[in-house]
C-alpha positions in Angstrom: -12.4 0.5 17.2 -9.3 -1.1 17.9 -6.1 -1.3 15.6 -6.8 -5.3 14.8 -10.3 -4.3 14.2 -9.9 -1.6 11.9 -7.3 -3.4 10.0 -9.9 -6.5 9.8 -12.6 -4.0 8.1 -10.2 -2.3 5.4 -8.8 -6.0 4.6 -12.7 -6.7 4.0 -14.0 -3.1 2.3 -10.7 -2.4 -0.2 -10.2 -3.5 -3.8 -7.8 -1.7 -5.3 -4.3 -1.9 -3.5 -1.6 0.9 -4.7 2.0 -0.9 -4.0 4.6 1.6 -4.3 8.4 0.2 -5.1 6.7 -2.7 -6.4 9.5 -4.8 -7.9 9.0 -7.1 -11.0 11.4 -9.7 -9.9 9.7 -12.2 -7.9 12.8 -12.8 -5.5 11.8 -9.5 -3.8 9.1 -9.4 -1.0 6.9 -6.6 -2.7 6.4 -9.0 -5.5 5.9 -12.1 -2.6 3.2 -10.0 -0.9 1.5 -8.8 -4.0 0.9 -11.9 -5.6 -0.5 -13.2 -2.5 -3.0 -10.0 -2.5 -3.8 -11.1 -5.9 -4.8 -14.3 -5.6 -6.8 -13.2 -2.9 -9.2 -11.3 -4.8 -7.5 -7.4 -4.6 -6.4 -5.5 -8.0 -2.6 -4.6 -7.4 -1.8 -1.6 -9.5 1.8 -1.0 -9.4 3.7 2.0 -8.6 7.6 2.3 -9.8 9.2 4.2 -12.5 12.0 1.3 -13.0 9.0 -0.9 -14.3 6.7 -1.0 -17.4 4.5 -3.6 -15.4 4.3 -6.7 -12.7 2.1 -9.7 -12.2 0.1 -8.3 -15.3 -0.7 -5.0 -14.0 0.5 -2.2 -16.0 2.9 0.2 -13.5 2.6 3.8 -13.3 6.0 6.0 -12.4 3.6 7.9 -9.5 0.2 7.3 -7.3 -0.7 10.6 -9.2 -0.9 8.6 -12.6 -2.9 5.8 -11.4 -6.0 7.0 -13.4 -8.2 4.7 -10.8 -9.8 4.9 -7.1 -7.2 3.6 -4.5 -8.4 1.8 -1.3 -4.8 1.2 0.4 -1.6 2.7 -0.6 1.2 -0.2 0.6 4.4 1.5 0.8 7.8 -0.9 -0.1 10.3 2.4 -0.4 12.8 2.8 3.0 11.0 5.6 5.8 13.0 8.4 4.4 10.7 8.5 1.4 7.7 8.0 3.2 6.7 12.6 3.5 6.2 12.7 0.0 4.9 9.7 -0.6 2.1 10.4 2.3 1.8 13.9 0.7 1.1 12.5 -2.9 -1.2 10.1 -1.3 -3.0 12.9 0.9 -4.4 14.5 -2.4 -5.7 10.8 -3.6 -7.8 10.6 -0.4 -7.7 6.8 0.0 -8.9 4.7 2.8 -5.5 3.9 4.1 -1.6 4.2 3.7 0.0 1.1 4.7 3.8 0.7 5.4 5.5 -2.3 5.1 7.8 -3.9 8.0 10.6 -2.1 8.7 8.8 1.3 7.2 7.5 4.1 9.4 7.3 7.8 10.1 5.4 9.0 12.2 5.2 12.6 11.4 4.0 11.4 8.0 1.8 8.9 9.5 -0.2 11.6 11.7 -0.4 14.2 8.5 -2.3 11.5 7.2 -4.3 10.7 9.8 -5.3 14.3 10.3 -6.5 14.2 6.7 -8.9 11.2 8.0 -6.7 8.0 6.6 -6.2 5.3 8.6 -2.8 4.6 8.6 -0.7 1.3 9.5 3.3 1.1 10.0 5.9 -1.2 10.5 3.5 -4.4 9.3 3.1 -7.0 6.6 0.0 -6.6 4.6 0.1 -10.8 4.2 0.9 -11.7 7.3 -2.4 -9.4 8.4 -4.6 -10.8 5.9 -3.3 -14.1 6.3 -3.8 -13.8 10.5 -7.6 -13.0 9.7 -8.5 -16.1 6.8 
């Protein structure tokens, strides 16, 4: 199975959609992108200290306090923090770790991928979903 492919059957098997540095303010493109998710059906459960909640979700400071299953981790935080991120993420055993445009490590990416997650970088979650409606 090809990238496009695989990214077409996660869009259609997840639910629950982790994004981490998840902003409240709706001038910022993690907010953009979530609400879009939203309305298309996914739970957003949001992941940032700074917030007490967005787009009526409650927020939890870690992806180790989100007390329910995660599908995709989508990760708005620049590449640097992207280890221990992917680390955190490793022990939560989602589907995949997704990393937004302009995000990407690869020696993270392929410590995830040996744990068996699927993992996209340097791509928009909407403009992927969007491309496949």
């Amino acid at each position: 199975m090809n990238e496009s492919e695989q990214i077409t059957e996660l869009l259609k098997k997840s639910k629950n959609i982790a994004v981490v540095g998840l902003s409240s303010s709706p001038m910022r493109p993690s907010y953009g992108v979530s609400a879009y998710l939203q309305s298309h059906g996914y739970k957003i459960i949001p992941v940032n200290p700074e917030i007490k909640g967005a787009l009526g979700e409650k927020a939890y400071a870690s992806l180790s306090e989100v007390p329910e299953k995660i599908d995709i981790v989508d990760i708005f935080r620049r590449s640097e923090f992207v280890p221990s991120l992917v680390d955190e993420a490793i022990r939560l055993k989602p589907a995949a770790i997704w990393m937004q445009e302009g995000v990407q490590h690869e020696a993270a990416a392929e410590k995830a991928r040996k744990a068996g997650i699927i993992v996209v970088q340097d791509r928009c979650l909407l403009k992927e979903h969007r491309a496949r409606q």
